[in-house]
ZATIDO-930041 format. One line per 3 residues: their letters; for each residue z, y, x of C-alpha. Coordinates in nm, 4 decimals. Example, Ala and Ser with C-alpha at 12.3 -4.5 7.8 and 13.67 -1.06 7.14 Angstrom:
2
as) 0.7800:-0.4500:1.2300  0.7140:-0.1060:1.3670
***
This chain:
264
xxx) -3.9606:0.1886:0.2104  -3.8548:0.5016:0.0764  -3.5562:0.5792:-0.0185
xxx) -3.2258:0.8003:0.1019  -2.9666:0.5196:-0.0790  -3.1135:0.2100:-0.0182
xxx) -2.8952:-0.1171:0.0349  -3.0594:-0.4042:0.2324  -3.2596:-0.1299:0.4692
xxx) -3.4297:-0.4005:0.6756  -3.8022:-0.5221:0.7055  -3.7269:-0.8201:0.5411
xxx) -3.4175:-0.9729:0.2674  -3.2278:-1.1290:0.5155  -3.1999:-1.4834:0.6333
xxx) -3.1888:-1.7829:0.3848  -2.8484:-1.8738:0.2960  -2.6503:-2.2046:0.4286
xxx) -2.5169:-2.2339:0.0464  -2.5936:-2.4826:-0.1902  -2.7756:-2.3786:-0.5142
xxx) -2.4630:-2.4635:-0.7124  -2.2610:-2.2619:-0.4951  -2.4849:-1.9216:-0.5708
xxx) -2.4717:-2.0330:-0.9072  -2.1226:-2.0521:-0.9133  -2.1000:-1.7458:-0.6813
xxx) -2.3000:-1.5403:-0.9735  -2.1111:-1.6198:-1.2576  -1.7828:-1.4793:-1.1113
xxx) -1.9762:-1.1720:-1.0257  -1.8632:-0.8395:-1.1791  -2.0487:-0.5373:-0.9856
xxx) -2.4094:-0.5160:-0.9847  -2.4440:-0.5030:-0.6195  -2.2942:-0.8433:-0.5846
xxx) -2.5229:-0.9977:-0.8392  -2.8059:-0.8728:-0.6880  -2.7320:-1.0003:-0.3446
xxx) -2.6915:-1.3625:-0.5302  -2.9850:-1.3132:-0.6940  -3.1663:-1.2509:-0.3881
xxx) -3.0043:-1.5675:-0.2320  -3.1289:-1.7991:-0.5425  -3.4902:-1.6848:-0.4336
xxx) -3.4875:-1.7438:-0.0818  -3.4428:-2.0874:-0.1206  -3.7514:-2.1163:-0.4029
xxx) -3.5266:-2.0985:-0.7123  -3.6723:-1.8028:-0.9631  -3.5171:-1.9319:-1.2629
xxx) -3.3062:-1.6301:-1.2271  -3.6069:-1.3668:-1.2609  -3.5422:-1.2409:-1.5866
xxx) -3.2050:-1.1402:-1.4594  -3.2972:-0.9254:-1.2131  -3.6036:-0.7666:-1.4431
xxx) -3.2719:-0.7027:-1.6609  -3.0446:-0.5792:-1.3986  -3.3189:-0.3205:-1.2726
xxx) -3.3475:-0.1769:-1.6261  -3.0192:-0.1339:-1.6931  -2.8840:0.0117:-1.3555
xxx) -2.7634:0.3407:-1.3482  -2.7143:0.3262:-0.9730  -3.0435:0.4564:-0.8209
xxx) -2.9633:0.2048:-0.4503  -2.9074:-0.0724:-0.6631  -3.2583:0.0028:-0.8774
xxx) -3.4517:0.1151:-0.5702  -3.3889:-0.2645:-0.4180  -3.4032:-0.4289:-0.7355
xxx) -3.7901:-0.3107:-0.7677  -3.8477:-0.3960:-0.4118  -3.7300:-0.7849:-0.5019
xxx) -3.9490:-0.7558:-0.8047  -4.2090:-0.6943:-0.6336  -4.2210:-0.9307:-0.3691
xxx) -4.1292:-1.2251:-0.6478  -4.3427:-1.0887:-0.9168  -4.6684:-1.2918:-1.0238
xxx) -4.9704:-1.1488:-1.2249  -4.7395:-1.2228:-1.5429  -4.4798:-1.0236:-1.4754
xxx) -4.6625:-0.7108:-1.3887  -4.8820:-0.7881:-1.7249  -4.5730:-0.7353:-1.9409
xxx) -4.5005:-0.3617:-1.9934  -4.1934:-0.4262:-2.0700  -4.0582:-0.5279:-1.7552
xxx) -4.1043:-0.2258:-1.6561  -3.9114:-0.0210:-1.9030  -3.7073:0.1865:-1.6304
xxx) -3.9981:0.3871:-1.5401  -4.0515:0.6092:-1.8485  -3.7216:0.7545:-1.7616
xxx) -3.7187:0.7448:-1.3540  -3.6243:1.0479:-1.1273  -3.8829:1.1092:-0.8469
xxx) -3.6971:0.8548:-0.6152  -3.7053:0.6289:-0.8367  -4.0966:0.6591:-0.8646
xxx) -4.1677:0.7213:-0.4912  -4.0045:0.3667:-0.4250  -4.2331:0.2486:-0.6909
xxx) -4.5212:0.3688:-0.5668  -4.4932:0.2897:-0.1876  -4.3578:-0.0361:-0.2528
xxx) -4.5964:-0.1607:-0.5253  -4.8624:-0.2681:-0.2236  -4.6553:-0.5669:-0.1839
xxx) -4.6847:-0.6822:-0.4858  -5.0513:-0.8046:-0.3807  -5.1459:-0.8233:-0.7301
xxx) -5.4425:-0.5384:-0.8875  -5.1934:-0.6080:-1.2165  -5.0170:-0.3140:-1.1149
xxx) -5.3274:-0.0649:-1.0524  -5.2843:0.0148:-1.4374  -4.8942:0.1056:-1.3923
xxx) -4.9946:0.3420:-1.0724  -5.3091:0.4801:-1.3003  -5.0239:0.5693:-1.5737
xxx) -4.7687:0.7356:-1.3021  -5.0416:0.9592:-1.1326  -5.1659:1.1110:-1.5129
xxx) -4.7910:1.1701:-1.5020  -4.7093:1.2668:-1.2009  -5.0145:1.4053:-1.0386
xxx) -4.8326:1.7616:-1.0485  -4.5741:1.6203:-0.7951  -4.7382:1.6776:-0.4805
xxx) -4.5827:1.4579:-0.2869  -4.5105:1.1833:-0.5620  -4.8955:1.1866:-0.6458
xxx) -5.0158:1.1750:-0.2916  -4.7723:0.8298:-0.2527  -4.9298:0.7095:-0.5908
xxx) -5.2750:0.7854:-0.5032  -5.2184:0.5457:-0.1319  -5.0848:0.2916:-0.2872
xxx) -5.4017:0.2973:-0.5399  -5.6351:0.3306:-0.2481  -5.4773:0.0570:-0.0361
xxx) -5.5925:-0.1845:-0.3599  -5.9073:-0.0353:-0.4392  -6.0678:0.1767:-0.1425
xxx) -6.1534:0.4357:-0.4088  -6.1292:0.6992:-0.1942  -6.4305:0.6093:0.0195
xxx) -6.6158:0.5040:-0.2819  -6.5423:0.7907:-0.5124  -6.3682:1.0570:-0.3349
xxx) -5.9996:1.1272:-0.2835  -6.0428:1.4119:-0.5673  -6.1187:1.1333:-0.8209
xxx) -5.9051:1.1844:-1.1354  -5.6948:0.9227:-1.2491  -5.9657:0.8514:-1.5195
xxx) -6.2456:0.7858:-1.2469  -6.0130:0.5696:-1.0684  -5.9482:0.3764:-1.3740
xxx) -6.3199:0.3147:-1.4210  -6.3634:0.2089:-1.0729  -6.0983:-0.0613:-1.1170
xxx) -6.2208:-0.2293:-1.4085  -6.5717:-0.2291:-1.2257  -6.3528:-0.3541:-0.8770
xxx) -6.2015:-0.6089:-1.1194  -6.5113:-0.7618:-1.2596  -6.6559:-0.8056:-0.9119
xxx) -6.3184:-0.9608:-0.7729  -6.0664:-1.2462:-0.8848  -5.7838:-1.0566:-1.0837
xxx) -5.5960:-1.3887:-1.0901  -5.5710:-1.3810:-0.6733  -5.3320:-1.1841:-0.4483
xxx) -5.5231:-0.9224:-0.2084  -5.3880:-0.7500:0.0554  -5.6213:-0.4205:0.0834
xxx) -5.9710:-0.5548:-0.0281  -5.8905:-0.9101:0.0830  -5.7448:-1.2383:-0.0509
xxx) -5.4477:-1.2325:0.1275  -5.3740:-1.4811:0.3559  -5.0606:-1.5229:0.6488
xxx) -5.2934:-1.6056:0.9035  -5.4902:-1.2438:0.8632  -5.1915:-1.0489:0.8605
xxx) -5.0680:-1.2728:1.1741  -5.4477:-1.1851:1.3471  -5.3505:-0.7697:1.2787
xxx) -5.0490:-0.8422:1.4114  -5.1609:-0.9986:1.7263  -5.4193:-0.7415:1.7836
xxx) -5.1773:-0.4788:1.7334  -4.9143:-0.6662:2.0196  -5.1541:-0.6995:2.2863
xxx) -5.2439:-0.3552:2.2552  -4.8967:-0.2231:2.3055  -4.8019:-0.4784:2.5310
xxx) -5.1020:-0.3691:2.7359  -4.9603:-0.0270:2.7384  -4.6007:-0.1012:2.7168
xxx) -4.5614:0.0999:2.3744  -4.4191:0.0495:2.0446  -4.5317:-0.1645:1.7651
xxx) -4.5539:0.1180:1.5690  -4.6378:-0.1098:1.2265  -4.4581:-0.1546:0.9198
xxx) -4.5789:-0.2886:0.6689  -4.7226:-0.6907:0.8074  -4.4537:-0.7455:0.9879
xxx) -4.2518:-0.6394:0.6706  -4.4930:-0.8966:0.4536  -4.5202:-1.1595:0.6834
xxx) -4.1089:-1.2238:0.7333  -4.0703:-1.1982:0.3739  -4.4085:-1.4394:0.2804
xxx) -4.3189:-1.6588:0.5231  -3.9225:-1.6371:0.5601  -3.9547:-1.6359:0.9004
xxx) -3.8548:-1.2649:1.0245  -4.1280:-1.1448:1.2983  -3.9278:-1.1023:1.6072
xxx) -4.0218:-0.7149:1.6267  -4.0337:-0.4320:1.3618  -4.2386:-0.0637:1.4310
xxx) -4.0271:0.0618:1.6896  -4.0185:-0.2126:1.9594  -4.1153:-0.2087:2.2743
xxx) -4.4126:-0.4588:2.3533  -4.3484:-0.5928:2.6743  -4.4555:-0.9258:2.8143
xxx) -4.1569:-1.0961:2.6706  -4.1795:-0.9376:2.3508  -4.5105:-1.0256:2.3373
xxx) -4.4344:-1.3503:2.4466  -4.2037:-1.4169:2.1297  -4.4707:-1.2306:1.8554
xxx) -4.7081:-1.5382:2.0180  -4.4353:-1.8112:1.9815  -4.3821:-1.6911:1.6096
xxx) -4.7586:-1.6900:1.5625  -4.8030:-2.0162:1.6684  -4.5031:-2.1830:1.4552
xxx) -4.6619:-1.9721:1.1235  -4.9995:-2.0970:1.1984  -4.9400:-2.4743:1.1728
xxx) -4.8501:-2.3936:0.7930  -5.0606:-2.4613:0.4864  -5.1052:-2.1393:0.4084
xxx) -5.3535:-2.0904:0.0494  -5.5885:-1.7889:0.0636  -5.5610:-1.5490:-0.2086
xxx) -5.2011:-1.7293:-0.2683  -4.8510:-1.5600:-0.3164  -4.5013:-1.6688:-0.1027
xxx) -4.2081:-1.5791:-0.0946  -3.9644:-1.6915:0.1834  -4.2487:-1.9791:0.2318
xxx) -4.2162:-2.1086:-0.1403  -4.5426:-2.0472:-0.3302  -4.5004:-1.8504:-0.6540
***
């Protein structure tokens, strides 16, 4: 994701924790700097407990620290349901963020999976569309939900685009998760990913993608055993199959949000 400061600079949150929930609990109450309170908060959700949400939400409005705010919306994001991106007010920390602060917005609002935020990106571009390079990461983001740019051209204003989406909206399911233009579903991302492997194992080159394996190891909680710059061999390929293989015998709901495996 973007970002110079960023804490937690890995595809995915980390591995689940071997404490209890009491014991994070306990861990967060005695917490003083923000850091360490978001690090427990991060540990409540990876083991399906999201009782804690408003205190993040809280935490990322109030931070004055832009590394502490740039993974605080990256959380949000991956926990956040149609609800929370509904509610404005969640969002409060945007109306006064620097361009950092909106380029990790932007980039990292795909993984929300959720058209809910299409109106906060439609807000940012009329605001930001003299930023060249802030607008451009707005205007990808908007395209990876919509497709507008093949539709309606990449000049499309922020008005058009808003049109478009309450047209895309009435012919899709605003209440399901989409990755691009399709309900999104583990097993897809897992069939990219394969197709992606094989060809780099085939030419012994790297994975050279981001953002699934990203996604999958934090839907699933189950890290994908290779990030954009490995080397495919046969081994490594041999792994990406193994992982595959152990995601695929999961009840996995189409259109459906996870994370760490627990639906939200």
């Amino acid at each position: 994701m973007v970002g110079s400061r960023n804490l937690m600079n890995s595809i995915w949150f980390g591995e689940k924790t071997t404490l209890s929930q009491a014991e994070i609990k306990e861990h967060l109450l005695k917490n003083h700097t923000e850091r360490d309170i978001l690090f427990n908060l991060i540990e409540l959700y990876k083991i399906g407990d999201f009782t804690q949400k408003p205190s993040l939400i809280q935490l990322m409005n109030r931070t004055k620290d832009e590394a502490v705010l740039n993974l605080c919306i990256r959380v949000f994001f991956a926990i956040a349901t149609h609800d929370d991106l509904r509610d404005s007010n969640n969002l409060r920390f945007l109306s006064k963020g620097t361009e950092e602060t909106i380029d990790t917005f932007a980039s990292a609002a795909i993984t929300s999976l959720s058209l809910e935020v299409v109106p906060h990106l439609l807000s940012l571009l009329e605001d930001w569309n003299d930023i060249d390079d802030t607008a451009i990461i707005i205007r990808d983001s908007l395209d990876f939900f919509l497709d507008y740019e093949a539709k309606i051209g990449e000049e499309a204003t922020a008005e058009e685009i808003g049109d478009y989406y309450v047209e895309y909206c009435n012919e899709n399911d605003p209440e399901s998760y989409y990755f691009q233009q399709n309900l999104a579903f583990p097993g897809d991302l897992a069939k990219k990913l394969v197709q992606r492997a094989m060809i780099a194992a085939h030419n012994e080159e790297p994975l050279k993608m981001e953002l699934i394996p990203s996604l999958l190891s934090i839907l699933t909680g189950e890290k994908v055993p290779g990030d954009c710059r490995t080397i495919m061999n046969a081994s490594h390929y041999k792994k990406m199959m193994e992982y595959i293989n152990n995601l695929s015998i999961k009840n996995w709901e189409k259109g459906q949000k996870y994370f760490y495996g627990y639906k939200l």
